[in-house]
C-alpha positions as CSV (number, residue, x, y, z in Angstrom):
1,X,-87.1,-9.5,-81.6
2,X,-87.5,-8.0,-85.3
3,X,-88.8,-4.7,-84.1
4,X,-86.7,-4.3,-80.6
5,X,-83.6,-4.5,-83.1
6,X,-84.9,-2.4,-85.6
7,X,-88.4,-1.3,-84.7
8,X,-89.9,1.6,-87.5
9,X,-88.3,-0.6,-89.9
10,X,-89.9,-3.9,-89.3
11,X,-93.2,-2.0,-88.4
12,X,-93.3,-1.0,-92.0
13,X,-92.6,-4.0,-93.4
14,X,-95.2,-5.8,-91.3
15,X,-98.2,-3.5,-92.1
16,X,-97.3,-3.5,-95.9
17,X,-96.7,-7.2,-96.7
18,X,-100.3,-8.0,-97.5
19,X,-99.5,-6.9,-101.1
20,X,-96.7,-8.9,-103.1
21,X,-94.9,-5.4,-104.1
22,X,-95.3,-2.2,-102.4
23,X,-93.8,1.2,-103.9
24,X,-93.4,4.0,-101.0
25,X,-91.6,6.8,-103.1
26,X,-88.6,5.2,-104.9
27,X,-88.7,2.1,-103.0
28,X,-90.3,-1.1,-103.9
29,X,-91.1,-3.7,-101.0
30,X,-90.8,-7.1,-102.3
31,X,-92.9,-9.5,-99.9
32,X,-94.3,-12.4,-102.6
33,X,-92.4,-15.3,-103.3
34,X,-92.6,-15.2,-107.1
35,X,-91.9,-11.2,-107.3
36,X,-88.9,-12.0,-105.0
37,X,-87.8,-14.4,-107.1
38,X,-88.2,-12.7,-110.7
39,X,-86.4,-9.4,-108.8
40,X,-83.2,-11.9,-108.1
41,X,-83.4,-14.0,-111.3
42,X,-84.9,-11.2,-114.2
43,X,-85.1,-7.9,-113.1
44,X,-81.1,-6.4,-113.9
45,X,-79.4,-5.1,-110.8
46,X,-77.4,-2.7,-110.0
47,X,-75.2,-4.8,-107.9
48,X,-72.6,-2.2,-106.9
49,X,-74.9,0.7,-106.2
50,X,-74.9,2.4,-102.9
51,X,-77.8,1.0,-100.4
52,X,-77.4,-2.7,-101.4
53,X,-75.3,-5.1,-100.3
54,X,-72.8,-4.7,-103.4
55,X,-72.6,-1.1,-102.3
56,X,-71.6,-2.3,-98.5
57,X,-68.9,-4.8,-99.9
58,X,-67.7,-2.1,-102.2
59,X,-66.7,0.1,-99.0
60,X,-65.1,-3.0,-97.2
61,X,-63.3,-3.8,-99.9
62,X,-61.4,-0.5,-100.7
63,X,-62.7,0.3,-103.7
64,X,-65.3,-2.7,-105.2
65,X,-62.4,-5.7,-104.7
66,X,-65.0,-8.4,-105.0
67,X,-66.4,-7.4,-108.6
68,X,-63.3,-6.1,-110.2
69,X,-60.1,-7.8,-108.7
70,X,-58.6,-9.4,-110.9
71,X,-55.0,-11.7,-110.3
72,X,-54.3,-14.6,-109.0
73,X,-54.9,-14.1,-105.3
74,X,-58.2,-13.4,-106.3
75,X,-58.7,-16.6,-108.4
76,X,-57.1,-18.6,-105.7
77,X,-59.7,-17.3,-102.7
78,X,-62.3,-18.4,-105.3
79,X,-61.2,-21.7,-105.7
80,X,-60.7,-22.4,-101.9
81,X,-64.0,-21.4,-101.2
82,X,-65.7,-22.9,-104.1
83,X,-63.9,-26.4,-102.7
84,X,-64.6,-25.4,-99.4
85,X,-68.2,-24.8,-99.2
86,X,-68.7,-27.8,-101.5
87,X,-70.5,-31.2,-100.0
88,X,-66.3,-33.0,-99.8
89,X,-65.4,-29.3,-98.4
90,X,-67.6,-29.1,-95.4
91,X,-67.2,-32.7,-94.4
92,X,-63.8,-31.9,-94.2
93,X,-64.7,-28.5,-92.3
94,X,-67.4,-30.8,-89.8
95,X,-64.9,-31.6,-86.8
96,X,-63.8,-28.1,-86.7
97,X,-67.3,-26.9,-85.3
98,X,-68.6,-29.8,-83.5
99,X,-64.9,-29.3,-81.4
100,X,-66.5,-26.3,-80.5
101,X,-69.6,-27.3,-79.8
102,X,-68.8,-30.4,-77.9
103,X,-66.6,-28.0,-75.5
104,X,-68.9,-25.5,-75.2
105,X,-71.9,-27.6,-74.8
106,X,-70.3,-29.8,-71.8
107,X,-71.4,-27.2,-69.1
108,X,-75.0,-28.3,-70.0
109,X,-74.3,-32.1,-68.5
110,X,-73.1,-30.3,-64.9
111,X,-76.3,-28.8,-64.5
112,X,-74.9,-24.9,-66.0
113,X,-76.1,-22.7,-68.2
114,X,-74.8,-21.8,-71.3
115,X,-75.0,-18.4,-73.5
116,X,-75.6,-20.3,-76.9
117,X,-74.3,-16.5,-78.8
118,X,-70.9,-16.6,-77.3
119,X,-71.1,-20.3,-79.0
120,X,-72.2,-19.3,-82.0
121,X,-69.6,-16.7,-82.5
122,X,-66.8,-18.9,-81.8
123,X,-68.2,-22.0,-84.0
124,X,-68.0,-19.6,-86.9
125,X,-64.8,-18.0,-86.3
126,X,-63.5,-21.1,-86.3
127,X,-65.2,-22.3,-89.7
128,X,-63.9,-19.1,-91.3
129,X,-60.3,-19.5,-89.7
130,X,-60.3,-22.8,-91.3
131,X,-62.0,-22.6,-94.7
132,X,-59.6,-19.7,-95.4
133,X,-56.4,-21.4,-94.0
134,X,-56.4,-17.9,-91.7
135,X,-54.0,-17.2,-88.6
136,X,-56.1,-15.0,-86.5
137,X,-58.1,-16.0,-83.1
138,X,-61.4,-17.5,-84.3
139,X,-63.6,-15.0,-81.3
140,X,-61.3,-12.1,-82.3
141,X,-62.2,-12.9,-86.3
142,X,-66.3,-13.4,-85.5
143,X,-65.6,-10.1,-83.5
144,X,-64.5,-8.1,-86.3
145,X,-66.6,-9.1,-88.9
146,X,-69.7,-8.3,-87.0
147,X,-68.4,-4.8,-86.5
148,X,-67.3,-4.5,-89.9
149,X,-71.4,-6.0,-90.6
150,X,-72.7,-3.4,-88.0
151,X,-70.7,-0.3,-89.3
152,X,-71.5,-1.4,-93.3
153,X,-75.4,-2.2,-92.4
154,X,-76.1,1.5,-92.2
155,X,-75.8,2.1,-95.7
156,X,-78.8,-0.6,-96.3
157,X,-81.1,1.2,-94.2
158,X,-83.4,4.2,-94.9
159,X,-82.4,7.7,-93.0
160,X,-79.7,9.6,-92.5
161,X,-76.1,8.0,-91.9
162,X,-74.4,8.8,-88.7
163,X,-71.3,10.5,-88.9
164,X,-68.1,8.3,-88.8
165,X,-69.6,4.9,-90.5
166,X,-67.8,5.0,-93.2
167,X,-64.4,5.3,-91.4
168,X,-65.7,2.9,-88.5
169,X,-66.4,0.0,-91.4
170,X,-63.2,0.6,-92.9
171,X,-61.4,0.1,-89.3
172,X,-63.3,-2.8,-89.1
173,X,-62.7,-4.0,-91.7
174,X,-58.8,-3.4,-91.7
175,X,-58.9,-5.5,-88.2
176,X,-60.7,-8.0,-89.9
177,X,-58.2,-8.5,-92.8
178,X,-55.3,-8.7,-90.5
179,X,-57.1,-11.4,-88.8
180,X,-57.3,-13.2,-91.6
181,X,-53.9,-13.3,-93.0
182,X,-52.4,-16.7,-93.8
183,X,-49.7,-18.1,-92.4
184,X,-47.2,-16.8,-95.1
185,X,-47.8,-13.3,-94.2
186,X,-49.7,-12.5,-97.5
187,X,-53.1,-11.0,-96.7
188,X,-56.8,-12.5,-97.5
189,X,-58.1,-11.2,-100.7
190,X,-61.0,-8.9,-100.2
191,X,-63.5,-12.0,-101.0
192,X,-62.4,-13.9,-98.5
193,X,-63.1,-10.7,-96.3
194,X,-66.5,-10.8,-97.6
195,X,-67.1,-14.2,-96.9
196,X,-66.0,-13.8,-93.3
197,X,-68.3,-11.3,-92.7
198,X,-71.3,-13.1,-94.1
199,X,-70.5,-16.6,-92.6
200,X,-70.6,-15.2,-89.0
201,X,-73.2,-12.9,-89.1
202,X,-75.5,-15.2,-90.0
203,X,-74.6,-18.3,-88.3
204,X,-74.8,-15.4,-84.8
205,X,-78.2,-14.7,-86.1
206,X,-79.2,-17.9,-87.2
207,X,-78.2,-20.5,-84.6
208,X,-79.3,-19.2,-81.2
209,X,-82.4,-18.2,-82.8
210,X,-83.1,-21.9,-83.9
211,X,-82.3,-23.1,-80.7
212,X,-84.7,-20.9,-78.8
213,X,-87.8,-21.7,-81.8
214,X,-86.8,-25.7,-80.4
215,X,-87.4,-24.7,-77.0
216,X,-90.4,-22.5,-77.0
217,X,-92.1,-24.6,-79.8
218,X,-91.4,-28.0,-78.6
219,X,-89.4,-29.0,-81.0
220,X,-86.6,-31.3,-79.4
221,X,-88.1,-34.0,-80.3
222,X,-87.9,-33.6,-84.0
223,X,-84.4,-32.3,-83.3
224,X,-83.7,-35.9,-81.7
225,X,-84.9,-37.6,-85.1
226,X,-82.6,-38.6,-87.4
227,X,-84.9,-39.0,-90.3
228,X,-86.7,-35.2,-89.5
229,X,-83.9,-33.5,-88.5
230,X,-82.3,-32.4,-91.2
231,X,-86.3,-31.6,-92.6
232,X,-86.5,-29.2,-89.0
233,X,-83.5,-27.9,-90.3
234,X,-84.9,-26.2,-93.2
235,X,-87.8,-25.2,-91.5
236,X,-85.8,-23.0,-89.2
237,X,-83.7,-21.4,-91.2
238,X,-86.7,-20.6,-93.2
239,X,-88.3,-19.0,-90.1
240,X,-85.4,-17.2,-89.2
241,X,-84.2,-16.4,-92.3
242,X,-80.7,-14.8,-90.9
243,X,-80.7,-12.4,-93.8
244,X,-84.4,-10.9,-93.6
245,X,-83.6,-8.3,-96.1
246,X,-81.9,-8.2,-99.4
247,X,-81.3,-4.5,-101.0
248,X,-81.0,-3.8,-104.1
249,X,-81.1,-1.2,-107.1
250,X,-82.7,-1.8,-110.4
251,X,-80.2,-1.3,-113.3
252,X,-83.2,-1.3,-115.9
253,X,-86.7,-0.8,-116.1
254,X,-88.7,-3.7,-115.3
255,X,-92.4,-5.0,-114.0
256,X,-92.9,-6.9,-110.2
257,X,-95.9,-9.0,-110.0
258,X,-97.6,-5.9,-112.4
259,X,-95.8,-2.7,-110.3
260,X,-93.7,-0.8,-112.9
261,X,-90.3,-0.6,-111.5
262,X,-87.9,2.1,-113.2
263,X,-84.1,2.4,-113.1
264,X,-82.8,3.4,-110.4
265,X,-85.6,2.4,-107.8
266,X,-84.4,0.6,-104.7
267,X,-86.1,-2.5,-103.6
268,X,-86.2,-4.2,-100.1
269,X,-86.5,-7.7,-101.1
270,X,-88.4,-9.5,-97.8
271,X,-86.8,-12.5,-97.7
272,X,-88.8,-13.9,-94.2
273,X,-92.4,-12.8,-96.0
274,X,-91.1,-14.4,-99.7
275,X,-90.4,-17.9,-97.4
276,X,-93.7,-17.6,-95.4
277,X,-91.8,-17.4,-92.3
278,X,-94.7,-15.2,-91.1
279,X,-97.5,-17.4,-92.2
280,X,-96.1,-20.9,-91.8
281,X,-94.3,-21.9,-88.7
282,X,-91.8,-24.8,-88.6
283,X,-93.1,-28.1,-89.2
284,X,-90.5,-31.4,-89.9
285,X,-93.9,-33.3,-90.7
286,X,-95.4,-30.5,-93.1
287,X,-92.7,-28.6,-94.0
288,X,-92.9,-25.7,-96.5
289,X,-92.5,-26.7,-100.3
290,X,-88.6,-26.7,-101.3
291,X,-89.1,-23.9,-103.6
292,X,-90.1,-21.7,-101.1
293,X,-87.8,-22.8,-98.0
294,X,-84.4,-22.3,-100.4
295,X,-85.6,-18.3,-101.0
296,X,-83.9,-17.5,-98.0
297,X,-80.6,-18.0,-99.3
298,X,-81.8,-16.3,-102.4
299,X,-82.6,-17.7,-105.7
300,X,-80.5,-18.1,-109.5
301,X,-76.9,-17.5,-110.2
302,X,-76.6,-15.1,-106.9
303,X,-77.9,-17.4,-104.6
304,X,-75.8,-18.0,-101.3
305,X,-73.4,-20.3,-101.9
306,X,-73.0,-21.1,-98.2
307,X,-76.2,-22.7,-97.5
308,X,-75.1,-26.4,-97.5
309,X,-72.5,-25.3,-94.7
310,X,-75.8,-23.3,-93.1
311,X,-77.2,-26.4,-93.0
312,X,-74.6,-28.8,-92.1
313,X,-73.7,-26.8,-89.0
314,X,-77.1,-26.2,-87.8
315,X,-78.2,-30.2,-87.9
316,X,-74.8,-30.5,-86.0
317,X,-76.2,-27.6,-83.6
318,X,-79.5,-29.2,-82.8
319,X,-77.7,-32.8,-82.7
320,X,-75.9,-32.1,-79.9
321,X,-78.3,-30.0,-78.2
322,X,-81.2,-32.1,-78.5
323,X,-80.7,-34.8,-75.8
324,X,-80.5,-31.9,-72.9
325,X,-84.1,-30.3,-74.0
326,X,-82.4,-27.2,-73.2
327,X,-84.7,-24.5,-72.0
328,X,-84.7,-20.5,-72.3
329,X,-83.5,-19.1,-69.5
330,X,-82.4,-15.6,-70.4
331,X,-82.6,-13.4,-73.7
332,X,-81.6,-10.3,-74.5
333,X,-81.6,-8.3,-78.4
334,X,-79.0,-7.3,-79.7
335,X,-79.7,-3.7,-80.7
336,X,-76.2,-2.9,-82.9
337,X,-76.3,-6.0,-84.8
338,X,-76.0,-5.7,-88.4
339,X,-78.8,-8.7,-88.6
340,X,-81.8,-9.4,-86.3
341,X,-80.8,-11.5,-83.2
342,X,-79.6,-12.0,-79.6
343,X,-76.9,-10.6,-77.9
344,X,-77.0,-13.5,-75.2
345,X,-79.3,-16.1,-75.5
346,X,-78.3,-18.8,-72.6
347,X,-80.4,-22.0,-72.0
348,X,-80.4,-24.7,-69.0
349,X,-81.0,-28.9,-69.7
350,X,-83.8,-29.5,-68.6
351,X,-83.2,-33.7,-69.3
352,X,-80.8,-35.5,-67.5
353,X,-77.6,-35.5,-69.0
354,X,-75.6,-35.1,-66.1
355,X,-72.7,-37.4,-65.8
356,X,-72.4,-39.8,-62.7
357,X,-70.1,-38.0,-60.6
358,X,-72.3,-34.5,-60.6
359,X,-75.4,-36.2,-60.2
């Protein structure tokens, strides 16, 4: 899947992650767990510069809104996410996405098949729509913040940049904002913007992903388990690691695992190759060491603070799937993504759920 959506990209990173840190030219590829690490936690970043993800939210946000706005909008988006994505935060968010996936799970107990991405969008939608006390349709909201993802990715990647992506991520964007006004009228504050865009894209990438590593691999059982569920859980988000790559741009010089790294280099931190989701496939029963499984949401102050949510929604995911042992029936990449995944993904029970009156 990693090299039908991006395929020169992930061949490179593939036939260079034997060695912890890799320079081509002014880039640094970051595949070891403790380089990753020290790049996040004590190598200074550039965290606006253009290529990183800083850079992307800089464009999105009209001018670098999420590092510099100041006011009390600003404060108050902080607080409500801070609470939100909290452990009392996303209890309080937990009915809003099992609705969803109780409704959109139900064909699976007629004996129909269900596109688990169409799912996946709408589950985050909603989350956003509801952390952020937005007005907007929750498919119309996941919809915009992928494009605005899609159009902002671009600037992460190496090459040229096609005409028009700068005026196609603000446009997304601009969609996206409106979306998310609250019911007062007053618009989102460009952090909340940001948050949109992050939440769904990798809960898109993230979920049907899982679900198709359950079926392939077996794994429904496990899923089934109280006690090694949420352990799965970890394990496949490691694996999948929704956000592969990390870019950024070193503000100072600084030493990776014994490569000299000088201002101004770029580095591609490898988040999947950092977490040994190469090496190491899922295992509830031998599961990677904590240390290693958490790099995927990144590591020190910057670290994603959406990961208990991640993880929340996916043990909710697998819960309800679980007693179908739903099987792959179709698959197909999703080439304009702004993160590796599936552009349908649907899957057919293959236990009986049915209920009496369709059996």
């Amino acid at each position: 899947m990693y090299l039908r959506a991006h395929p020169l990209l992930f061949a490179l990173l593939a036939a260079t992650r034997r060695r912890a840190v890799r320079r081509v030219g002014g880039v640094l590829l970051v595949h070891g767990a403790e380089p990753y690490r020290q790049a996040l936690t004590r190598v200074p970043l550039d965290r606006a510069a253009v290529g990183t993800t800083g850079g992307a939210v800089r464009e999105l946000s009209a001018g670098g809104l999420l590092f510099d706005q100041e006011g009390a909008g600003h404060r108050t988006t902080r607080r409500v996410v801070a609470d939100g994505l909290g452990a009392d935060g996303v209890e309080r968010l937990r009915p809003v996405w099992r609705e969803v996936l109780d409704r959109r799970l139900a064909p699976l107990a007629e004996g129909r098949d269900v596109d688990l991405v169409p799912l996946a969008r709408e589950l985050a939608g909603a989350t956003v729509r509801a952390l952020l006390g937005a007005t907007g349709d929750p498919e119309a909201i996941a919809r915009a913040a992928a494009e605005a993802a899609a159009a902002a990715v671009r600037d992460h990647l190496p090459g040229p940049r096609p005409p028009g992506t700068s005026r196609a991520a603000a446009a997304a964007t601009a969609r996206l904002e409106a979306l998310l006004a609250r019911p007062d009228g007053r618009p989102e504050s460009a952090l909340g913007a940001v948050l949109a865009v992050a939440a769904v894209n990798t809960t898109v990438a993230a979920l049907p992903r899982a679900a198709a590593w359950c079926a392939d691999a077996g794994l429904w059982g496990e899923a089934a388990d109280e006690r090694l569920r949420p352990v799965l859980v970890g394990e496949l988000l490691r694996v999948t690691a929704p956000s592969p790559l990390l870019p950024r741009v070193a503000a100072a010089d600084a030493d990776l695992g014994g490569c000299p790294v000088r201002k101004g280099d770029r580095l591609i931190l490898v988040a999947r190759h950092a977490a040994r989701a190469h090496l190491q496939p899922p295992d509830a029963r031998r599961p990677a060491p904590p240390a290693v499984a958490q790099l995927v949401f990144g590591a020190g102050s910057h670290a994603c603070p959406g990961a208990r949510l991640a993880r929340a929604q996916l043990d909710d995911a697998l819960a309800a799937l679980a007693p179908y042992r739903p099987t792959v029936v179709r698959a197909r990449v999703d080439r304009g993504a702004a993160l590796p995944g599936w552009r349908s993904l649907t899957v057919r029970a293959t236990a009986d759920r049915r209920t009496p009156e369709h059996r």
